[in-house]
C-alpha atoms as one frame of an Amber mdcrd trajectory, in Angstrom:
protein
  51.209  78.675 -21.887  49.958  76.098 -19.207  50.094  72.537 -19.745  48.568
  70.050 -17.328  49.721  66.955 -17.502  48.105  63.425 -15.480  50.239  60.291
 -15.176  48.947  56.387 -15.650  49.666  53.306 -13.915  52.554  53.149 -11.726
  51.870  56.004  -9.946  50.170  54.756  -6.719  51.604  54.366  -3.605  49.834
  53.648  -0.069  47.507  56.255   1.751  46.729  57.829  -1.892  44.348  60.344
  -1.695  43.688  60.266   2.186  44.594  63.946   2.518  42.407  65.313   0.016
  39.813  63.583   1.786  40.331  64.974   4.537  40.839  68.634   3.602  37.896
  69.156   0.937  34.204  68.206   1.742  33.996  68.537  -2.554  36.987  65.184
  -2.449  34.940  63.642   0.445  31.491  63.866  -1.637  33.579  62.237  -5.029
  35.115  59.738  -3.335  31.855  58.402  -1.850  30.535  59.000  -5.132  33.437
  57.066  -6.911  32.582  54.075  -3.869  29.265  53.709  -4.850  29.646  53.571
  -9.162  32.551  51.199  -8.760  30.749  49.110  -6.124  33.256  48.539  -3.862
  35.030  50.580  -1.153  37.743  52.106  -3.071  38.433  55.113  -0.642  39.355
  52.058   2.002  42.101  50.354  -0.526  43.777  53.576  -1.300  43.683  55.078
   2.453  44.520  52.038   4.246  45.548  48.857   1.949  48.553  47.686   0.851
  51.245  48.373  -1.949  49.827  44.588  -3.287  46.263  45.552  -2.852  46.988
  49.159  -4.732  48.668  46.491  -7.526  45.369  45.179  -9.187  44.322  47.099
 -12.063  40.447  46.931 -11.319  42.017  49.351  -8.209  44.697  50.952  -9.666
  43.440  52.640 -12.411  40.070  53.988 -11.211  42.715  55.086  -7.811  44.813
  57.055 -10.207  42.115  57.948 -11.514  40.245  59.869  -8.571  43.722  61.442
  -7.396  44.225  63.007 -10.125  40.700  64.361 -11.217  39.882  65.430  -7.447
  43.231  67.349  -7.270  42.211  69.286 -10.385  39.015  70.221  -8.704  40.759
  71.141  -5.410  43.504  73.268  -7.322  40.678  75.368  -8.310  41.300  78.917
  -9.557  44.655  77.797 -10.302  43.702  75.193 -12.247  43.684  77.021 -15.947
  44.877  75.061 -18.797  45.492  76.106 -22.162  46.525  72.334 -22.759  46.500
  69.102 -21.464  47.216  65.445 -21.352  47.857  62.048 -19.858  50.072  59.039
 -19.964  47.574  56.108 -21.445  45.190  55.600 -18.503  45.918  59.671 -17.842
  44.334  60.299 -21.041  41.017  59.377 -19.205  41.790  61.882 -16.040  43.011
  64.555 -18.623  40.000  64.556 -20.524  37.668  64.877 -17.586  39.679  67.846
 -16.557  38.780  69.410 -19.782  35.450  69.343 -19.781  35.191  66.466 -22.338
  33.466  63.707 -20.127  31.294  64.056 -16.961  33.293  62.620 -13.791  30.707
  59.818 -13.235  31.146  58.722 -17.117  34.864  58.566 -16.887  34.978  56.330
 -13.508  33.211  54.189 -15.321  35.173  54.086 -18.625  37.835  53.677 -16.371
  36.466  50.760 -14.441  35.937  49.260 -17.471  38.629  49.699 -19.235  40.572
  48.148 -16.262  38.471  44.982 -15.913  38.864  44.591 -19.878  42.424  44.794
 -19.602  42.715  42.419 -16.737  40.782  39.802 -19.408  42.759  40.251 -21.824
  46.137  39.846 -19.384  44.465  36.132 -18.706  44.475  34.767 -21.910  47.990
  34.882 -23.133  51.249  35.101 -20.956  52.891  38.379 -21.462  54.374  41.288
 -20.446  56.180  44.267 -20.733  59.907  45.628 -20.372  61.825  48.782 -19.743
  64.555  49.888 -22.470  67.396  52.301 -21.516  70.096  53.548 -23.165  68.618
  52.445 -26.904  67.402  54.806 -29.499  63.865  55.134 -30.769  64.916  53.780
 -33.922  67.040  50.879 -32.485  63.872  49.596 -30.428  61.664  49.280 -33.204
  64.221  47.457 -35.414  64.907  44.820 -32.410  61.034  44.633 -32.330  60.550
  44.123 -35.661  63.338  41.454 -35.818  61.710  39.509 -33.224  59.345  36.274
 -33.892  56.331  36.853 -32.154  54.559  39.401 -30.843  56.245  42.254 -29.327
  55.926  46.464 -29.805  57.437  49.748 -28.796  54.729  50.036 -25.686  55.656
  53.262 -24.538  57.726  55.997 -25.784  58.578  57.692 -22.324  61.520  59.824
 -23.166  64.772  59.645 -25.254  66.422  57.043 -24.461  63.742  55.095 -22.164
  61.230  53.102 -24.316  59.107  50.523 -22.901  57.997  47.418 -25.197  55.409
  45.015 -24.807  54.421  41.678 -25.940  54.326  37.655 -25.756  56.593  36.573
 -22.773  58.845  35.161 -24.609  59.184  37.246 -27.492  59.701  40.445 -25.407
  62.366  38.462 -23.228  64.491  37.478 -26.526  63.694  41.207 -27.216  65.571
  42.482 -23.992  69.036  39.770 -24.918  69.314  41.430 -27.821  68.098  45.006
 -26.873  71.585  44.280 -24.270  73.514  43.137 -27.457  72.572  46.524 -29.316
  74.462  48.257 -26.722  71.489  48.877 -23.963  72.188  49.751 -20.619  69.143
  47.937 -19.158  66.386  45.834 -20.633  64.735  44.925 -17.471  61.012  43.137
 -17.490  58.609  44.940 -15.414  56.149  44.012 -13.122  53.044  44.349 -15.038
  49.758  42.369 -15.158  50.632  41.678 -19.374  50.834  43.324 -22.527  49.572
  46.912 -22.673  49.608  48.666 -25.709  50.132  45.988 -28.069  47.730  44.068
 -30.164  47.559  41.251 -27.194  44.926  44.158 -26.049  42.551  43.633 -29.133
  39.838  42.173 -27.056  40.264  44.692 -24.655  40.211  47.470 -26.948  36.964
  46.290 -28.347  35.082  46.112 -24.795  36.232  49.092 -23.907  35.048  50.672
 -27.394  31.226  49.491 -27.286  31.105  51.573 -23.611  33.030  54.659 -25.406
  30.706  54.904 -28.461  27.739  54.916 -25.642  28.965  57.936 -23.520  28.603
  61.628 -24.414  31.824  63.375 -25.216  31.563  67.368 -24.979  33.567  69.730
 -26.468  36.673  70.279 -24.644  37.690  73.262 -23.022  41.229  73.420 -24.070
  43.053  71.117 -26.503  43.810  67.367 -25.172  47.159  65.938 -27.029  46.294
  62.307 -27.158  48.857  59.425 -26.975  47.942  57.883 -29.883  48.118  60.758
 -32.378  50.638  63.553 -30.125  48.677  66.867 -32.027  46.203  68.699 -30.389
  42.596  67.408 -30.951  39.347  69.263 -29.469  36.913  67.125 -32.258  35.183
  65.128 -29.816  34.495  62.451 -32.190  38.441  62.570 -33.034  38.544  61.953
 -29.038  36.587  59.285 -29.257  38.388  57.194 -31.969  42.014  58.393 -30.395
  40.919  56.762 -27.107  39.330  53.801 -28.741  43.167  53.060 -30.424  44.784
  53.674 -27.560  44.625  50.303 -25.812  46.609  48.734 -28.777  48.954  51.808
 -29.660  51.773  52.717 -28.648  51.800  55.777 -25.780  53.962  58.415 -28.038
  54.692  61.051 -24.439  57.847  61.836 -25.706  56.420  63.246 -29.074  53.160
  64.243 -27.378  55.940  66.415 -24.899  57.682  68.227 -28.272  54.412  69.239
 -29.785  53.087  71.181 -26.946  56.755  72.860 -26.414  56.014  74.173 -29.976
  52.603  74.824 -29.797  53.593  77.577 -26.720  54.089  74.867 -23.751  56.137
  76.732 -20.877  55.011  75.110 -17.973  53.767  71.438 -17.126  51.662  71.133
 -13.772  51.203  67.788 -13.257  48.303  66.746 -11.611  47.816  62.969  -9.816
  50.461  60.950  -7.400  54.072  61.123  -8.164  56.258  62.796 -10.023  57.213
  60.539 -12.950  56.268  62.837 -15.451  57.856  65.564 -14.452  60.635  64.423
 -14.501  60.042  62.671 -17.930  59.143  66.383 -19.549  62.711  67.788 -17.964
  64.714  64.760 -19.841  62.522  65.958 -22.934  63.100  68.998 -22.285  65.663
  70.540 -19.712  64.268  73.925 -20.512  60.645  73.141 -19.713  59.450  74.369
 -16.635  57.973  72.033 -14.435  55.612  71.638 -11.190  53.237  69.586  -8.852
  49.569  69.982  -8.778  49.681  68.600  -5.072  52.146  71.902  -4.251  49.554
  74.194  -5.645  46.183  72.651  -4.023  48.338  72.921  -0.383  49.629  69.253
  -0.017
């Protein structure tokens, strides 16, 4: 069975997206679309700005965003899921690959979503951190040790957790992280805390625009971050997406259940290659592959 997969944040890189562009008049007609909803020339930041410009989330994400959902729509034929899903903001690209929201309706959740989450970054110092070497279990006893805020963020792959919180908390979290035998407990270079309760005013912005947009029925099953199953109850959708922003991202569970719901293959579709390479360290038996090889990049 296929599953397509869409990465998040991080992804990016200069001259996104340019070649689409160029080869499809279908990319060329979405990305002056996508110009015109977000009200600013996006198509110029991703074609010609810089790595800094690419950095700020009211770009990033809605970039990201339009790679990966224009890519889907130039892989065409080829494009046949039984399955999908993406890493936290890839949720959003995943589900309009499905047939679950309209392309103009996720921009704009997108947009959104970003802008809320660049509030919420404001108001409190924080940030997040990368975890190697650690187990699952000895990150979340760390975290729970700590005083202050700070949370598993993102459960990437065995052995590679992110976790996210107050500054401070999250940097005692990293000395002891080292002192519980990590190999690295780096802090990243991130806008704040994603995926921890520091996001609570985010997550509620972002929910009055979800409960106002129309969520089909998806075409294939989406396996959300939040709960890792398969869900294709568009209300279910709704309230998965909705926790999201405060939840941890559970990939590396999300990865498992759709090996053993008949997962062979992962496509994934968007800039990069970070996830493909996170589904092989799941997984060294998984077959993977680009969505950029298969629409002619």
């Amino acid at each position: 069975m296929k599953a397509y997969i869409f990465p998040g944040q991080g992804a990016q890189h200069t001259g996104m997206g340019l070649d689409l562009y160029e080869k499809s008049a279908e990319a060329q007609r979405l990305f002056e679309q996508a110009n015109e909803i977000l009200g600013f020339s996006i198509t110029d930041i991703m074609f010609e700005g810089s790595s800094e410009d690419l950095k700020q989330t009211r770009v990033t994400q809605p970039a990201i965003f339009l790679h990966s959902v224009i890519l889907s729509k130039m892989m065409g034929d080829s494009f046949t899921p039984d399955m999908v899903a993406g890493h936290s903001l890839g949720e959003f690209s995943a589900l309009v690959a499905n047939g679950t929201l309209r392309f103009e309706d996720g921009l704009q959740l997108v947009s959104r979503r970003a802008q809320a989450m660049q509030k919420a970054c404001e108001l409190e110092e924080s940030t997040m951190a990368a975890v190697l070497g650690l187990s699952d279990a000895d990150v979340e006893e760390v975290c729970k040790n700590m005083q202050g805020v700070v949370v598993p963020a993102n459960y990437n792959c065995p052995g590679q957790l992110v976790i996210s919180g107050e500054l401070h908390a999250v940097e005692k979290a990293c000395e002891a992280m080292k002192e519980r035998g990590a190999k690295r407990a780096l802090l990243l270079p991130v806008g704040g805390a994603f995926h921890s309760p520091l996001m609570e005013p985010a997550r509620e912005e972002l929910a009055a625009a979800i409960e106002q947009t129309k969520f089909s029925a998806p075409l294939c099953p989406v396996y959300q971050n939040v709960t890792t199953t398969a869900v294709t109850d568009p209300d279910e959708i709704k309230k998965n997406l909705i926790a999201q922003l405060t939840a941890p991202v559970k990939w590396t569970q999300s990865v498992r259940h759709m090996i053993a719901d008949g997962a062979t293959l992962f496509t994934e579709v968007g800039p990069g290659k970070v996830l493909q390479g996170l589904v092989k360290k799941i997984d060294r038996n998984a077959e993977v592959a680009s969505g950029l090889f298969i629409a002619g990049e």
